[in-house]
C-alpha positions as CSV (number, residue, x, y, z in Angstrom):
1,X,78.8,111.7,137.9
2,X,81.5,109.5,137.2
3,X,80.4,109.3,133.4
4,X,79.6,112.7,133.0
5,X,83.2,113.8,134.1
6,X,84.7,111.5,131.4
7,X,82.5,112.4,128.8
8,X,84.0,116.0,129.7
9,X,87.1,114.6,129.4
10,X,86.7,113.1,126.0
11,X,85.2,116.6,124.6
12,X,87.6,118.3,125.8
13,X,90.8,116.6,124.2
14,X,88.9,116.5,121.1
15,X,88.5,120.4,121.0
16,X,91.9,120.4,122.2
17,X,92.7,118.3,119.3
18,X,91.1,120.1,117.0
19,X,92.6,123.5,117.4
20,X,95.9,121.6,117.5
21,X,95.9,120.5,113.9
22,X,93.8,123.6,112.6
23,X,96.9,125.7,113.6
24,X,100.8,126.3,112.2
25,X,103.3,128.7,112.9
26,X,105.5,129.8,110.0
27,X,109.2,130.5,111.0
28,X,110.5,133.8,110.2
29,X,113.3,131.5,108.0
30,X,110.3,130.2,105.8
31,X,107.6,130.5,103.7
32,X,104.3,128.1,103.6
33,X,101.8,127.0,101.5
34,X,98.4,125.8,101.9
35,X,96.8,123.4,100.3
36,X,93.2,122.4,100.6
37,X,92.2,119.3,99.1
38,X,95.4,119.4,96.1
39,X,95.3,123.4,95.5
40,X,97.1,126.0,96.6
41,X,94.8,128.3,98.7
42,X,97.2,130.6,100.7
43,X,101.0,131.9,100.6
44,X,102.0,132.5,103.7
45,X,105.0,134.9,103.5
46,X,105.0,136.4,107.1
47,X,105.8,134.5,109.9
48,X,103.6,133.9,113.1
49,X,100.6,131.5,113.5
50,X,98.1,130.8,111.1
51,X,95.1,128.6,110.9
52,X,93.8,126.0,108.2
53,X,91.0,123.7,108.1
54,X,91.9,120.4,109.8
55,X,92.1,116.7,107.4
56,X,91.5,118.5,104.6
57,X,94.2,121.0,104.1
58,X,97.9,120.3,104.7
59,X,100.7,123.0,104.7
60,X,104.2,122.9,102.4
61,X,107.3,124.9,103.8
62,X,110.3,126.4,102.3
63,X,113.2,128.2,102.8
64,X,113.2,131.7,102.3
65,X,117.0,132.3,103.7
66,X,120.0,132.7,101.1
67,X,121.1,129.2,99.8
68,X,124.4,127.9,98.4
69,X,124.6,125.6,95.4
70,X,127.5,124.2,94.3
71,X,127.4,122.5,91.0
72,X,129.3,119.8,89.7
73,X,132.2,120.8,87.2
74,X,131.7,120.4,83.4
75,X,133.3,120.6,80.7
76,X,132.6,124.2,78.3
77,X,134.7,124.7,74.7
78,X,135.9,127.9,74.1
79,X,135.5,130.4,71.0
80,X,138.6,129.1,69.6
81,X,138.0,125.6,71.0
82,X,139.7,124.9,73.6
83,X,138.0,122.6,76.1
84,X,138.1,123.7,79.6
85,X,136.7,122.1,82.8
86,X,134.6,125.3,84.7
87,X,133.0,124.7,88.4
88,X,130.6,127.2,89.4
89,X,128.9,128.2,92.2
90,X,125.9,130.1,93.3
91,X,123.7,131.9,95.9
92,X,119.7,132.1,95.4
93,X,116.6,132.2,97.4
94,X,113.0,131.4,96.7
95,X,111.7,134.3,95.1
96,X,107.6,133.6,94.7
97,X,106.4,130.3,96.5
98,X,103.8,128.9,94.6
99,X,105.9,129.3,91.2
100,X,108.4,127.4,92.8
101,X,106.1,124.6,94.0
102,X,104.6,124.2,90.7
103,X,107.4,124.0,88.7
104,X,110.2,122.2,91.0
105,X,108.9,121.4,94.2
106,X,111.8,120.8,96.8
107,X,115.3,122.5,97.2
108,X,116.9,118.8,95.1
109,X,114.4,119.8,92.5
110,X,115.7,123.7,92.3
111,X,119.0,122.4,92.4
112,X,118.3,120.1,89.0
113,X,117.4,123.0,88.0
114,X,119.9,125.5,88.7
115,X,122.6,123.0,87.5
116,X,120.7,123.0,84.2
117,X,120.4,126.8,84.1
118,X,123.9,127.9,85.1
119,X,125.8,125.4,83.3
120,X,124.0,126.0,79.8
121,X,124.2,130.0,80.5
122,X,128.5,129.3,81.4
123,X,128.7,126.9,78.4
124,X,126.9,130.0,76.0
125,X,128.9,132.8,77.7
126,X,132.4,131.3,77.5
127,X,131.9,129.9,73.8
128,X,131.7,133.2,72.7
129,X,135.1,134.5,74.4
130,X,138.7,132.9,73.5
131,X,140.2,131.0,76.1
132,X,143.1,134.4,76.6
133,X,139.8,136.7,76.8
134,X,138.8,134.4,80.1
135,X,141.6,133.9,81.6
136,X,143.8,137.3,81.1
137,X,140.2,139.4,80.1
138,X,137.5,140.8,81.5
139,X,136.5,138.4,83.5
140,X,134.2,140.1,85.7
141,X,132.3,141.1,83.2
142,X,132.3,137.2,81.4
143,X,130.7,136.5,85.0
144,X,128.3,139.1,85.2
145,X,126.9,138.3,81.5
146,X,126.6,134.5,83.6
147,X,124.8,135.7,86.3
148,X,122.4,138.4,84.4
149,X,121.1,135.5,81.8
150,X,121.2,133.0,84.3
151,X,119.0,135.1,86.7
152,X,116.4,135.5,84.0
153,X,115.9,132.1,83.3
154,X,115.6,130.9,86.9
155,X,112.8,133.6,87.6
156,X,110.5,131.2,85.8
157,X,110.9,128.6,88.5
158,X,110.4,131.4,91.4
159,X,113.8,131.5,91.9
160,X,116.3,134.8,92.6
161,X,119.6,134.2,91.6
162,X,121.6,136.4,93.5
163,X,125.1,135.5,92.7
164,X,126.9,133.3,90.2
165,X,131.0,132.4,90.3
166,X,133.1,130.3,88.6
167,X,135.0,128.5,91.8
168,X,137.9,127.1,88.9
169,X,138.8,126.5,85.8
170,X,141.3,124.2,84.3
């Protein structure tokens, strides 16, 4: 009897077990990936609990909230060349998970990336404006032309780009 009752035992934490790492729950501040043996089988965009096949399959997560990034400041000539020193700033989100895990991977990633992106895009936009036409002009308008190309670019990475501000220029 004394056997049998272990051998119950064993079973048991074994299906126990089992259904443990078959499940996940996806947070309503996320989105998840599955991948089954190195390919992306489900996009999990709605929270609650989902299942996946044990060993075989593991599960990537990411963000789905608004994030900040700040970039470092960088030096940008003018039309009638003037160097200036702009920092920017921006807020984005992941905007289609499995673009976003194939081509950067991790929020340092999307950052490398965004830093490329926005700083090329403010580089482009304030060359072709004098430096009076920034500071005295339309400057909303100088940041909206930022934002809109900048935005486009990013979407090929599965990122939204929401929001882009130039924190200070000296």
């Amino acid at each position: 009897m004394g056997k049998l009752s272990n051998f119950g035992g064993v079973v048991f934490l074994l299906v126990v077990g089992t259904v443990y790492l078959s499940t996940y729950i996806v947070d309503k501040t996320q989105y998840a990936i599955e991948i089954l043996l190195g390919d992306p089988v489900q996009i999990i965009m709605e929270p609650g609990l989902n299942f996946k096949v044990p060993f075989a399959s593991r599960v990537i997560f990411m963000e789905n909230r608004l994030q900040d990034y700040d970039a470092d400041p960088g030096a940008v000539f003018t039309k009638d060349k003037k160097e200036m020193k702009v920092d920017t700033y921006s807020k984005w989100r992941v905007s289609d998970p499995l673009k976003f895990y194939e081509t950067v991977r991790t929020t340092s990633g999307a950052h490398a990336r965004l830093d490329d992106i926005i700083y090329s895009q403010t580089r482009e936009v304030l060359g072709q404006h004098t430096l009076m036409e920034i500071v005295s002009g339309n400057r909303k308008e100088i940041r909206e032309s930022i934002a809109v190309r900048s935005k486009n670019n990013a979407e090929n990475f599965g990122i939204e780009i929401l929001d882009v501000r130039i924190k200070r220029a000296d």
